[in-house]
N, CA, C and O atoms as a CHARMM CRD file, in Angstrom:
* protein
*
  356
    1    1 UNK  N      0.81600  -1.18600   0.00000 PROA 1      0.00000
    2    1 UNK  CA     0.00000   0.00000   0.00000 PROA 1      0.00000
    3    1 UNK  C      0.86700   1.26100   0.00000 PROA 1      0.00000
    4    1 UNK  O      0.62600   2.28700  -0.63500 PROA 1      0.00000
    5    2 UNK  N      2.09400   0.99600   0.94500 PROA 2      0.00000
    6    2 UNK  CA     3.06100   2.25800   0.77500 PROA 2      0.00000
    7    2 UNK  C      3.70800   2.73700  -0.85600 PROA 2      0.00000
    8    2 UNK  O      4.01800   3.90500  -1.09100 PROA 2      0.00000
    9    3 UNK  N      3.81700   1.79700  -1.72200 PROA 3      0.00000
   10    3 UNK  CA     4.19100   2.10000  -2.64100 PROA 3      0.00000
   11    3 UNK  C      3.65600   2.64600  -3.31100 PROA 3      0.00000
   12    3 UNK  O      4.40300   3.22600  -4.09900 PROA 3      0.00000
   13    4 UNK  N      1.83800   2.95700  -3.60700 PROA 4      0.00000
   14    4 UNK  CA     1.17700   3.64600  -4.02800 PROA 4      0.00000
   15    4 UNK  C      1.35400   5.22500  -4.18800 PROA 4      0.00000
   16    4 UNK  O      1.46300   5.89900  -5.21200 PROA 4      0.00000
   17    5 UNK  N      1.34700   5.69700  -2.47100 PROA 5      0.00000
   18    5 UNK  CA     1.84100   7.18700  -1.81800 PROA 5      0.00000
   19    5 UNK  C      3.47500   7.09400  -2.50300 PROA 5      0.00000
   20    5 UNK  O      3.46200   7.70300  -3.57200 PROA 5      0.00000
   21    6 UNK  N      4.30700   6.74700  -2.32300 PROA 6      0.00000
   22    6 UNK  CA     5.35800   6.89700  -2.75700 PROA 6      0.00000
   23    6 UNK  C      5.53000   6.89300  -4.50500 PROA 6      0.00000
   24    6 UNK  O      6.35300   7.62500  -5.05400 PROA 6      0.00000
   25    7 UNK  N      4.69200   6.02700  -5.21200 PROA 7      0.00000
   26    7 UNK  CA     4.56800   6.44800  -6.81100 PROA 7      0.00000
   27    7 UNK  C      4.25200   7.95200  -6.93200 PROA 7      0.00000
   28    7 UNK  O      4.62000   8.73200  -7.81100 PROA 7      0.00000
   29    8 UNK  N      3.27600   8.24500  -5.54800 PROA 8      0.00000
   30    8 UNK  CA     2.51600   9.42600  -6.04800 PROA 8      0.00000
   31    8 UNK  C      3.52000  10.87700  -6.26400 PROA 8      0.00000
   32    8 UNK  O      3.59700  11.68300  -7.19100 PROA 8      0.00000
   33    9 UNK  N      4.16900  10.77400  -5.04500 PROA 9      0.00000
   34    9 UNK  CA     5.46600  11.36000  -4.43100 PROA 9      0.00000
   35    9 UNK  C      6.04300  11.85900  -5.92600 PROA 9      0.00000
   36    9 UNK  O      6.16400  12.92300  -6.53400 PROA 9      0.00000
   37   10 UNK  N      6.38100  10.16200  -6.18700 PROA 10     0.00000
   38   10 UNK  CA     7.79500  10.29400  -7.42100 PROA 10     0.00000
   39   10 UNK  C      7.05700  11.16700  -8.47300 PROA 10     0.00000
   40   10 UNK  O      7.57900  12.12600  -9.04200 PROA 10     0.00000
   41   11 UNK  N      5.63800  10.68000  -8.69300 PROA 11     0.00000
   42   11 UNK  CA     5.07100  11.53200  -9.97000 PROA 11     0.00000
   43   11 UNK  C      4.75800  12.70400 -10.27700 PROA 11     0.00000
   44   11 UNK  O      4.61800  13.10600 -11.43200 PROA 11     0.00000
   45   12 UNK  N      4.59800  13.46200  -9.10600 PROA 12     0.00000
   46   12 UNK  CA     4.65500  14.71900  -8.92600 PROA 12     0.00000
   47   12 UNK  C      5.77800  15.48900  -8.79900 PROA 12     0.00000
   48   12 UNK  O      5.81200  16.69000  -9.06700 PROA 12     0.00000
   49   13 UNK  N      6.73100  14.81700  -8.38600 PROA 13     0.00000
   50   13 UNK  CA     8.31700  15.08700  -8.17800 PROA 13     0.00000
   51   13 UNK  C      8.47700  15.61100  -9.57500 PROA 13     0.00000
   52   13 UNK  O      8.70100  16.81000  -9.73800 PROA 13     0.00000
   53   14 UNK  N      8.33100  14.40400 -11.07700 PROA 14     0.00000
   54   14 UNK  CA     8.48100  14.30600 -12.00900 PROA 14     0.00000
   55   14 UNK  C      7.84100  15.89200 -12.41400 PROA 14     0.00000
   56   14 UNK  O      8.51300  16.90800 -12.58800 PROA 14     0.00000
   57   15 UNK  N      6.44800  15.77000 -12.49700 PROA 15     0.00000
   58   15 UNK  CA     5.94800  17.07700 -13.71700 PROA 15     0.00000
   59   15 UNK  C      6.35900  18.15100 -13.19200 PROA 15     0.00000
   60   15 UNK  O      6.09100  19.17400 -13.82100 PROA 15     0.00000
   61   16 UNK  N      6.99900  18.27100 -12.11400 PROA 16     0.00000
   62   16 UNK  CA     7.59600  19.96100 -11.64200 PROA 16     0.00000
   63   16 UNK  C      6.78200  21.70200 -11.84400 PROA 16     0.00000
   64   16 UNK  O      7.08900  22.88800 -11.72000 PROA 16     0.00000
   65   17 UNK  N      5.75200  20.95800 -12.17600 PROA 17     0.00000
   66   17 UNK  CA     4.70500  22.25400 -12.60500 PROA 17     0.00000
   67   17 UNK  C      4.95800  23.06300 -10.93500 PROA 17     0.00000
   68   17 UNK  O      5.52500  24.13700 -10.73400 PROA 17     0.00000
   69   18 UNK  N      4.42400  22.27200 -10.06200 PROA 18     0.00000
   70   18 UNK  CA     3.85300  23.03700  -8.68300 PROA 18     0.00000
   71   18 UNK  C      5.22100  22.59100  -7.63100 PROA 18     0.00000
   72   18 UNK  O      5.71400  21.46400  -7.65000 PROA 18     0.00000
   73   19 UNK  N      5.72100  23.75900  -6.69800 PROA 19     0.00000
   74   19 UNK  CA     6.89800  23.44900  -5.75300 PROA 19     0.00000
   75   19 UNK  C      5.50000  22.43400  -4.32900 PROA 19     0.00000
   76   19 UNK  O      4.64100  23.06700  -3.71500 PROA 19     0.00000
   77   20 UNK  N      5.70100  20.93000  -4.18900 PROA 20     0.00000
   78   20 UNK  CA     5.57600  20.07400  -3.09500 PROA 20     0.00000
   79   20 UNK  C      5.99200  20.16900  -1.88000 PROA 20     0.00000
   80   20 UNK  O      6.97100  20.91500  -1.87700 PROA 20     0.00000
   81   21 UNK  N      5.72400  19.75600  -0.73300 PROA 21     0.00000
   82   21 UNK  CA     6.22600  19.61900   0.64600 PROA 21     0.00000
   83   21 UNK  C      5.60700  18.27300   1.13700 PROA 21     0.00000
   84   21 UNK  O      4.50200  18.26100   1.67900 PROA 21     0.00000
   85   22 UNK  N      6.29700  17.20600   0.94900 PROA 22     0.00000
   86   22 UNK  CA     5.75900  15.70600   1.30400 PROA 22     0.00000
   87   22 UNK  C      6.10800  15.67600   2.79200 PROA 22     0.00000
   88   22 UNK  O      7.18100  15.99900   3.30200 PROA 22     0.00000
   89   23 UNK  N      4.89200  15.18200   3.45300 PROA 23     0.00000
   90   23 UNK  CA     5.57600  14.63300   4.88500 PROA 23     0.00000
   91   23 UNK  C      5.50400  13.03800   5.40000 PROA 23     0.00000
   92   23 UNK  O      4.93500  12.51200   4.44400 PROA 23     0.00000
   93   24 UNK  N      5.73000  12.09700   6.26200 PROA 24     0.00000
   94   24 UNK  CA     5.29000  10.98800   6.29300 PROA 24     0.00000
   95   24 UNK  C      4.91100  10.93500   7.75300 PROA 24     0.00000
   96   24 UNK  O      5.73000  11.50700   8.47300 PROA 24     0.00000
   97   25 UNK  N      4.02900  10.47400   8.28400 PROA 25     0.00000
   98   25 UNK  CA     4.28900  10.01100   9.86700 PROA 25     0.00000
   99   25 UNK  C      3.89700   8.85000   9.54700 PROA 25     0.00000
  100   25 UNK  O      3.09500   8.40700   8.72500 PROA 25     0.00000
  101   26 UNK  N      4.89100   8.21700  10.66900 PROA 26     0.00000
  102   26 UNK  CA     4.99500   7.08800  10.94100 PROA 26     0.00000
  103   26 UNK  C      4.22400   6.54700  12.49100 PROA 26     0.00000
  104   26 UNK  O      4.54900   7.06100  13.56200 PROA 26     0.00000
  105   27 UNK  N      3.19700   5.47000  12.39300 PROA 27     0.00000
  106   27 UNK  CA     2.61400   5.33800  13.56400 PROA 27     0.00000
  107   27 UNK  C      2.49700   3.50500  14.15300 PROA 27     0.00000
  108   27 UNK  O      2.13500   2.46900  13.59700 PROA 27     0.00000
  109   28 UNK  N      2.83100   3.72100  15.04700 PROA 28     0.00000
  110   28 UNK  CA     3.77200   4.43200  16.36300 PROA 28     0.00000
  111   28 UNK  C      4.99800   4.92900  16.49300 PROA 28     0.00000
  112   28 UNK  O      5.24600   5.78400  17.34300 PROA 28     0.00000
  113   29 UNK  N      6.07600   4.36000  15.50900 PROA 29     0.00000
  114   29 UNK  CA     7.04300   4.78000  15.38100 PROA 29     0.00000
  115   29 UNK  C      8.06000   4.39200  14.37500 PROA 29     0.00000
  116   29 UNK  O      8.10800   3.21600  14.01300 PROA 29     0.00000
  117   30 UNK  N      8.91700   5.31300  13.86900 PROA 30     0.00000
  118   30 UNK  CA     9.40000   5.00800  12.67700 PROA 30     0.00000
  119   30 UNK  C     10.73900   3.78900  12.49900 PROA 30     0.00000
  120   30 UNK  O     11.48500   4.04900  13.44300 PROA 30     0.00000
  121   31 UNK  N     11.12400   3.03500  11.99800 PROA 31     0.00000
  122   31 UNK  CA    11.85700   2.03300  11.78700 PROA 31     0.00000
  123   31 UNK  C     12.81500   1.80600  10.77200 PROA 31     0.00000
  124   31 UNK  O     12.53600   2.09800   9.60900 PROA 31     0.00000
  125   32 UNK  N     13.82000   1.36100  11.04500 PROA 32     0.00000
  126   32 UNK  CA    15.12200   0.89100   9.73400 PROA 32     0.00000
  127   32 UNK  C     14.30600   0.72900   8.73600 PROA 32     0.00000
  128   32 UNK  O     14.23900   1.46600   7.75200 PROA 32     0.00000
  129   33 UNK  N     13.71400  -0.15100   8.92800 PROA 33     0.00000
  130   33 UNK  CA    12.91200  -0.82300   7.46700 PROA 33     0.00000
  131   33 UNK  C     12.56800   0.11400   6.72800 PROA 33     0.00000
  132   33 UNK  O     12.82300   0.19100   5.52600 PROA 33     0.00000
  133   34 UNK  N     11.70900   1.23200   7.65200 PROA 34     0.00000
  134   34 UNK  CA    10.60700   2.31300   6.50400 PROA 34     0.00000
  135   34 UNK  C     11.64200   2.96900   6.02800 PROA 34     0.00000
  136   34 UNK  O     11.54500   3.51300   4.92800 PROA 34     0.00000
  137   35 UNK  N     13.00500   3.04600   6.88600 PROA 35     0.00000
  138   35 UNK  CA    13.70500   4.52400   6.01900 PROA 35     0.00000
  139   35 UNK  C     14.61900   3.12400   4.35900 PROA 35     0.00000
  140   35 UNK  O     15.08000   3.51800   3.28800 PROA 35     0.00000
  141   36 UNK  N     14.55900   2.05300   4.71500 PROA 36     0.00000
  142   36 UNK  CA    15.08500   1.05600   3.70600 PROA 36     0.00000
  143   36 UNK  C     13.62600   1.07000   2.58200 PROA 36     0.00000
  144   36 UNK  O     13.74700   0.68800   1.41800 PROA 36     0.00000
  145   37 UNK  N     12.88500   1.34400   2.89500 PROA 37     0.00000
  146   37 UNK  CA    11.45100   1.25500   1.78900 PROA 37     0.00000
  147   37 UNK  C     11.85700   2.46200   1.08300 PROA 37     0.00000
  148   37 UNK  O     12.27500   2.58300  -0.06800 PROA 37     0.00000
  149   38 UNK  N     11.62800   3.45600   2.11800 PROA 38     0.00000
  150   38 UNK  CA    11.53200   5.32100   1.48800 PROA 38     0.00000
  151   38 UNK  C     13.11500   5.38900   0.19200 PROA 38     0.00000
  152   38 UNK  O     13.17900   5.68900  -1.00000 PROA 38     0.00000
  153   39 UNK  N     14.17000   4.94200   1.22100 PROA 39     0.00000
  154   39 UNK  CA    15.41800   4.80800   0.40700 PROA 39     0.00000
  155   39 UNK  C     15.57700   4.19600  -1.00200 PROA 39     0.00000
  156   39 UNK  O     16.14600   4.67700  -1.98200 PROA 39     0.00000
  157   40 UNK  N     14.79500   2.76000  -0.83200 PROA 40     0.00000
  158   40 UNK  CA    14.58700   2.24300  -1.94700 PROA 40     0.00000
  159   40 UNK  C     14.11000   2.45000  -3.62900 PROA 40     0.00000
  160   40 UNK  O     14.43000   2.20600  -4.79200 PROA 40     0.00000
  161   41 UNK  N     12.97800   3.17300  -2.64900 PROA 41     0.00000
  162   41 UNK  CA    12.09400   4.40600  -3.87100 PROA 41     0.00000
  163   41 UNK  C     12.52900   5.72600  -4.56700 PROA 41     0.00000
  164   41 UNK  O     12.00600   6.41200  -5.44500 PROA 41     0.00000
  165   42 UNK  N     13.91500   5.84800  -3.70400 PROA 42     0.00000
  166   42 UNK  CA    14.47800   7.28000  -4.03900 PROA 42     0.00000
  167   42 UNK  C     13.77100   8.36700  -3.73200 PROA 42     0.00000
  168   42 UNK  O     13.58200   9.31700  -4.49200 PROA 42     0.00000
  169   43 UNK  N     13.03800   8.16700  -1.71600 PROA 43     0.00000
  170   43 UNK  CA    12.04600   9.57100  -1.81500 PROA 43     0.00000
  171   43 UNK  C     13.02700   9.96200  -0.65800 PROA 43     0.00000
  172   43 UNK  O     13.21900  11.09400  -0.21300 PROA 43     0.00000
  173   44 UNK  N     13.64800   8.69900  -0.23800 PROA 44     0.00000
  174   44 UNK  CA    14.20500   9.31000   1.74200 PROA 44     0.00000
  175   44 UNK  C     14.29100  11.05900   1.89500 PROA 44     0.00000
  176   44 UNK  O     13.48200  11.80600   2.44600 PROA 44     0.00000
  177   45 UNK  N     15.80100  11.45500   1.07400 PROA 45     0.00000
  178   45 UNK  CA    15.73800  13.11400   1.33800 PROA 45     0.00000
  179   45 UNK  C     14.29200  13.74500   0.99000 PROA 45     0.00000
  180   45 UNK  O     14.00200  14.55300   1.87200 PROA 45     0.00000
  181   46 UNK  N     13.52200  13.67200   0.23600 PROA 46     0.00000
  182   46 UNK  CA    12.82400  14.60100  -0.53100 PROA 46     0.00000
  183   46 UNK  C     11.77200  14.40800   0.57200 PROA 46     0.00000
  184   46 UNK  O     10.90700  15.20100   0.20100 PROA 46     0.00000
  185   47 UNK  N     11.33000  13.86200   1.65900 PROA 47     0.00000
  186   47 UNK  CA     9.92900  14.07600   2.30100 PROA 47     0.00000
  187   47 UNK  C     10.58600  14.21300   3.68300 PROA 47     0.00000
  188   47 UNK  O     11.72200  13.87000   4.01100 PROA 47     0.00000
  189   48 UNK  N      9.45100  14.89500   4.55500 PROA 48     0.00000
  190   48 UNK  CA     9.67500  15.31500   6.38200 PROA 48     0.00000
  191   48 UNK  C      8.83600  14.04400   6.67800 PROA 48     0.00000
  192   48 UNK  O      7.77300  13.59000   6.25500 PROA 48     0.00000
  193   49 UNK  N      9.84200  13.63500   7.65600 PROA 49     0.00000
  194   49 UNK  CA     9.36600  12.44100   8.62700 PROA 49     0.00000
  195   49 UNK  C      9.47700  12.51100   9.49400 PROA 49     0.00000
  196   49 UNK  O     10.55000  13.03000   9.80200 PROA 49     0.00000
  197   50 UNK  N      8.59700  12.11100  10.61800 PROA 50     0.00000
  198   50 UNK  CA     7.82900  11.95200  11.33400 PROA 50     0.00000
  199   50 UNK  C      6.88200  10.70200  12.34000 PROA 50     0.00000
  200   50 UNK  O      6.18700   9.82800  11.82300 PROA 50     0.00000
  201   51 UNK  N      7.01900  10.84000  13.46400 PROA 51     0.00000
  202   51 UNK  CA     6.30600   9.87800  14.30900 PROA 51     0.00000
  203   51 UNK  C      5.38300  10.31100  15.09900 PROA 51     0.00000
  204   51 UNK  O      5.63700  11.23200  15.87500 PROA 51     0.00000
  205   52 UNK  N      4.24500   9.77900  15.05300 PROA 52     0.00000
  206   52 UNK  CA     3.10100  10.14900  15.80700 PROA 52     0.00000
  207   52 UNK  C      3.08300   8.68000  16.84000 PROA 52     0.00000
  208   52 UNK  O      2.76600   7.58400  16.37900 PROA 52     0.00000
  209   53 UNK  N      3.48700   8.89700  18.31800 PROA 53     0.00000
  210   53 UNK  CA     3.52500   7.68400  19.16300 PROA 53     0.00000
  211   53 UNK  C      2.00500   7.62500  19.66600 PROA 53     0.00000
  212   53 UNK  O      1.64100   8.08000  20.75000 PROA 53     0.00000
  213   54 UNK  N      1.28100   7.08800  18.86200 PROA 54     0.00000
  214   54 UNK  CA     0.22400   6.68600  19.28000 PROA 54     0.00000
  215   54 UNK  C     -0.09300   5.11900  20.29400 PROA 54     0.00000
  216   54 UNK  O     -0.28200   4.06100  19.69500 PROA 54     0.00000
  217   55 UNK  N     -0.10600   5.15500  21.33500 PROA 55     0.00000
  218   55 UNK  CA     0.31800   3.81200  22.01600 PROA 55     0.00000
  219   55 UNK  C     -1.03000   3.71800  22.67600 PROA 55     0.00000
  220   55 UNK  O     -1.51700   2.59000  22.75300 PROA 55     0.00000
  221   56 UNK  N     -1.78700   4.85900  23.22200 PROA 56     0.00000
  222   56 UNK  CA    -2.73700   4.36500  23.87400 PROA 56     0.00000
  223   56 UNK  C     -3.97700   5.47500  23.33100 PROA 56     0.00000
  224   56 UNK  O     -3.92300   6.69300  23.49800 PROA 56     0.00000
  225   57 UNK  N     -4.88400   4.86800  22.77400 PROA 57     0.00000
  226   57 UNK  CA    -6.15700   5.43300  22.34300 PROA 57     0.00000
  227   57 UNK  C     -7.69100   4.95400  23.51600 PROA 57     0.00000
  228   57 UNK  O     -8.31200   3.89500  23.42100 PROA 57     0.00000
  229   58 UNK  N     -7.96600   6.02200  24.48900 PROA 58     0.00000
  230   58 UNK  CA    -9.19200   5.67600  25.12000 PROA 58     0.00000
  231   58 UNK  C    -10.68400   5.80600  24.43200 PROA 58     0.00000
  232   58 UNK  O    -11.30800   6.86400  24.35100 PROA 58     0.00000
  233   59 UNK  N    -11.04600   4.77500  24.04700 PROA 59     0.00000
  234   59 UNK  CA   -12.33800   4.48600  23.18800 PROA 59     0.00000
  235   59 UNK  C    -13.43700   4.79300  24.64500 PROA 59     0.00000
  236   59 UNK  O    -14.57800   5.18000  24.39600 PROA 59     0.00000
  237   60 UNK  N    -13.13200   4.65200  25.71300 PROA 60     0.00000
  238   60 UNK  CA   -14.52900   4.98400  26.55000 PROA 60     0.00000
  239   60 UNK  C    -13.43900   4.71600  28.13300 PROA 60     0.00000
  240   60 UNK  O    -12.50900   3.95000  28.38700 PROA 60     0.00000
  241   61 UNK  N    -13.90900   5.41300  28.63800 PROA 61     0.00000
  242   61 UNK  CA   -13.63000   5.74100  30.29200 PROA 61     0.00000
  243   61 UNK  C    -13.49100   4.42600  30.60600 PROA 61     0.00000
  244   61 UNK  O    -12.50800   4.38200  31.34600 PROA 61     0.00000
  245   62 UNK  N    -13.97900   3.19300  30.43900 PROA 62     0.00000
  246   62 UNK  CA   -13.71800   1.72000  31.24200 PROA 62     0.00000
  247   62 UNK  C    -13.15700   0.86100  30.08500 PROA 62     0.00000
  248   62 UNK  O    -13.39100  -0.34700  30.03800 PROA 62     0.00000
  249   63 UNK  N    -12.33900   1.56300  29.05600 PROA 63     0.00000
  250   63 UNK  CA   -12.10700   0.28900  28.21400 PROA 63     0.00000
  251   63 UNK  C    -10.54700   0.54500  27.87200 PROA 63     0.00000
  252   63 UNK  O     -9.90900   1.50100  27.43000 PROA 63     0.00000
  253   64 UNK  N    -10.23600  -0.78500  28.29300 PROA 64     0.00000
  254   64 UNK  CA    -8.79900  -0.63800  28.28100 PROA 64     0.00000
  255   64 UNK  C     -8.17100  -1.28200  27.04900 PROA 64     0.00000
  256   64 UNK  O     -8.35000  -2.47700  26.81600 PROA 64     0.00000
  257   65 UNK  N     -7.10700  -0.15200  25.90600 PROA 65     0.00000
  258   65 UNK  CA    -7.01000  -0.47200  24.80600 PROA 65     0.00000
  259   65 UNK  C     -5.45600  -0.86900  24.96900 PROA 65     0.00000
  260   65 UNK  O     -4.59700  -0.03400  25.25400 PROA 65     0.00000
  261   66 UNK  N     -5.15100  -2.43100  24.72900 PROA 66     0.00000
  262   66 UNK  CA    -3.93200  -2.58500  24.84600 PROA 66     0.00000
  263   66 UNK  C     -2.75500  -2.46000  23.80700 PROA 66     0.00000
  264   66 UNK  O     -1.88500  -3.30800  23.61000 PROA 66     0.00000
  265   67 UNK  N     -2.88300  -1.31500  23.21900 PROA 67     0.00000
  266   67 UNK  CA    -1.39800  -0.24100  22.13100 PROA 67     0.00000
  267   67 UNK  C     -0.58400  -0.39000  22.83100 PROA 67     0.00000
  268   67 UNK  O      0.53000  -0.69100  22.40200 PROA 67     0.00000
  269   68 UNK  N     -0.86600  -0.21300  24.40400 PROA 68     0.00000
  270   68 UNK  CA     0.11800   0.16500  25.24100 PROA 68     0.00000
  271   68 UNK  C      0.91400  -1.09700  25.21400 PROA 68     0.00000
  272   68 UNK  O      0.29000  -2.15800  25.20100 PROA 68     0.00000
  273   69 UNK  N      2.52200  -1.11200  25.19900 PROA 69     0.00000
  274   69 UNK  CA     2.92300  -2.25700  25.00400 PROA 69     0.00000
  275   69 UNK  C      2.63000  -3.27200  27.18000 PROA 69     0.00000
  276   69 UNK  O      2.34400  -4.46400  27.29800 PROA 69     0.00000
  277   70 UNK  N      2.77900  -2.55700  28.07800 PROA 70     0.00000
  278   70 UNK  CA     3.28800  -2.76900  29.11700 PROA 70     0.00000
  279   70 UNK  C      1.22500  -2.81800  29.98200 PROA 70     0.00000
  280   70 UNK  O      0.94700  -3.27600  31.09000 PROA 70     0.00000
  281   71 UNK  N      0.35900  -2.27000  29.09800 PROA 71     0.00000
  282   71 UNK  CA    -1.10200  -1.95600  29.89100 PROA 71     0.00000
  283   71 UNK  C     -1.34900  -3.36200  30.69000 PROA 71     0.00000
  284   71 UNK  O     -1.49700  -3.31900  31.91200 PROA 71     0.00000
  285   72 UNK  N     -1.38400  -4.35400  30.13300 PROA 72     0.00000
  286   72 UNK  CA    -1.74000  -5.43300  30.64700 PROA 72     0.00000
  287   72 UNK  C     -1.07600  -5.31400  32.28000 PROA 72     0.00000
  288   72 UNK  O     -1.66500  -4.85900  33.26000 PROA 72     0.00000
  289   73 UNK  N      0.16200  -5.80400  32.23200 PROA 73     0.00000
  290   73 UNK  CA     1.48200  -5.96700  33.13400 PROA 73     0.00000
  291   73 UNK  C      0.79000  -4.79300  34.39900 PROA 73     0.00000
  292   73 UNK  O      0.07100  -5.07000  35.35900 PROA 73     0.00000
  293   74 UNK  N      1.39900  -3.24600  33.89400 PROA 74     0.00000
  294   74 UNK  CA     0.57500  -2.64400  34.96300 PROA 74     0.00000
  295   74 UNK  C     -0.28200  -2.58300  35.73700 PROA 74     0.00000
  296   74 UNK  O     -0.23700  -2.41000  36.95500 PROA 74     0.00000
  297   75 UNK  N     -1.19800  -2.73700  34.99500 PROA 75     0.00000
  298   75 UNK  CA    -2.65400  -2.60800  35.10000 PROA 75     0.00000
  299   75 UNK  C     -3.02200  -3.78000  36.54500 PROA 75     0.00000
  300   75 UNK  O     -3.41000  -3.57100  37.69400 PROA 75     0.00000
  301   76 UNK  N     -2.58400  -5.34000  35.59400 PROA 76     0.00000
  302   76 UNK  CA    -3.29400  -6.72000  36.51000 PROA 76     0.00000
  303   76 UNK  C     -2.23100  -7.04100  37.04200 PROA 76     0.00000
  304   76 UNK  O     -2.45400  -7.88600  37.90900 PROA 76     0.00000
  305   77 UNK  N     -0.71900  -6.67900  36.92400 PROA 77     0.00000
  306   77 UNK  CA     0.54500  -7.88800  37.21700 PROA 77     0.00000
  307   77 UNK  C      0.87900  -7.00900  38.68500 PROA 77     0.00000
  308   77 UNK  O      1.13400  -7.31600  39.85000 PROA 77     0.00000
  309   78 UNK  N      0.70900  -5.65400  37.84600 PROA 78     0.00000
  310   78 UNK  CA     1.98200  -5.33200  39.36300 PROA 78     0.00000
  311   78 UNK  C      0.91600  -4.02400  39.82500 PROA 78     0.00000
  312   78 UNK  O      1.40500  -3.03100  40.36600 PROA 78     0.00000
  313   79 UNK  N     -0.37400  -4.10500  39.59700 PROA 79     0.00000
  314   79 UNK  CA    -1.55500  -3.30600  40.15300 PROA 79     0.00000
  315   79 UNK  C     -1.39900  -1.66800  39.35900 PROA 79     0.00000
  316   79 UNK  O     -2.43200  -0.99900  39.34400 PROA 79     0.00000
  317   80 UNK  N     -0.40000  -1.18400  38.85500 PROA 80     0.00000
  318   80 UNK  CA    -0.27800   0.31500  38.73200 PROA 80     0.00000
  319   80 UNK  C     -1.49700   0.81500  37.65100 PROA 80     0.00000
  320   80 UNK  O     -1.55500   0.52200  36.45700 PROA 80     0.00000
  321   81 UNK  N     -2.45700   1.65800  38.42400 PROA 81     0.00000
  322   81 UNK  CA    -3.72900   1.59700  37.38900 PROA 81     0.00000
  323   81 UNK  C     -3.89500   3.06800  36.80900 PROA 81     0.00000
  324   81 UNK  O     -4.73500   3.51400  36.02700 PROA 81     0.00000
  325   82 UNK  N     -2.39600   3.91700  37.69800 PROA 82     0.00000
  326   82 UNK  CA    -2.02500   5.33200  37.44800 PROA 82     0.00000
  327   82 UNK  C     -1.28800   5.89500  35.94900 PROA 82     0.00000
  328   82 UNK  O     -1.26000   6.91900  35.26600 PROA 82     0.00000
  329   83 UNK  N     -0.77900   4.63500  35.94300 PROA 83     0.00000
  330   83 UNK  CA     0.29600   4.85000  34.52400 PROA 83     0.00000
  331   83 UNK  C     -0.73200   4.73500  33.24800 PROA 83     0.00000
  332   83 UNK  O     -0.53300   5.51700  32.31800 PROA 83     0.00000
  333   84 UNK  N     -1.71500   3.89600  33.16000 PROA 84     0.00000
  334   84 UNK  CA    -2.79300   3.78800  31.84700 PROA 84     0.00000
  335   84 UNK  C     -3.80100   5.45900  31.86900 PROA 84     0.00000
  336   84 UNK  O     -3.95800   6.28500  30.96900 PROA 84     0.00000
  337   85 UNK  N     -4.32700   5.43300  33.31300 PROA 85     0.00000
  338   85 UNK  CA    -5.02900   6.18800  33.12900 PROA 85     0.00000
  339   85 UNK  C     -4.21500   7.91600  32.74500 PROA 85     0.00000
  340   85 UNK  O     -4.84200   8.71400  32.04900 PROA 85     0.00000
  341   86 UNK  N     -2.69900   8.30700  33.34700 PROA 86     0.00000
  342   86 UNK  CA    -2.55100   9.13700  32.72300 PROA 86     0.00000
  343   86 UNK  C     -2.41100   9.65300  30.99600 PROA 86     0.00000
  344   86 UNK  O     -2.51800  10.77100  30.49200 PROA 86     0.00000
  345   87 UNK  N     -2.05500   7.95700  30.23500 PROA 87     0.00000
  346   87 UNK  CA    -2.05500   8.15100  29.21100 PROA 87     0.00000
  347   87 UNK  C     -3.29600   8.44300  28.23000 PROA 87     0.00000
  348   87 UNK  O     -3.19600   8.68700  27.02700 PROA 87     0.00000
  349   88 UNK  N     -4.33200   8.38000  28.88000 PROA 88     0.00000
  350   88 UNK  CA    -5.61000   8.61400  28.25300 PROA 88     0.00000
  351   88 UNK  C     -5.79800   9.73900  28.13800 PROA 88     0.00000
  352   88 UNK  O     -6.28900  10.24600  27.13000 PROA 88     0.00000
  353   89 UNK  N     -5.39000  10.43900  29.30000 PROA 89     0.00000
  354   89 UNK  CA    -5.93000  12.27900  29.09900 PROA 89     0.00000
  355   89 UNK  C     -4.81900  12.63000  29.10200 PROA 89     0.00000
  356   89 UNK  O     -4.54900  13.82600  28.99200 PROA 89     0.00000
């Protein structure tokens, strides 16, 4: 699917009519691999990258969404029910 956005990148790169500003975020966080994809394609320099650490999304006040890599552990293992709930708000 990434290669799609990245054709798009290159093709617009190409007709040079209009000056671009590509950005990427990466979610949760960015990795060797993506900058070995981006590299691959010949976009790495040409776009702003970016990480959006999205780890914990609260869908409702009692529902516990485990993004968080550690929510479980806290939460039931070692009781800490302070560390989830600050990440919600």
């Amino acid at each position: 699917m990434l290669t799609i956005q990245l054709e798009q990148i290159k093709s617009l790169q190409r007709s040079g009519t209009v000056e671009h500003e590509f950005s990427i975020f990466w979610v949760p966080r960015r990795t060797l691999v993506s900058d070995k994809i981006l590299e691959d394609e010949g976009v790495l320099g040409d776009v702003n990258i970016a990480e959006f650490a999205l780890f914990f999304l609260p869908l409702e006040s009692d529902v516990l969404s485990l993004e968080l890599e550690d929510a479980f552990t806290d939460l039931y293992l070692v009781g800490l029910s302070t560390n989830t709930s600050k990440e919600a708000y």
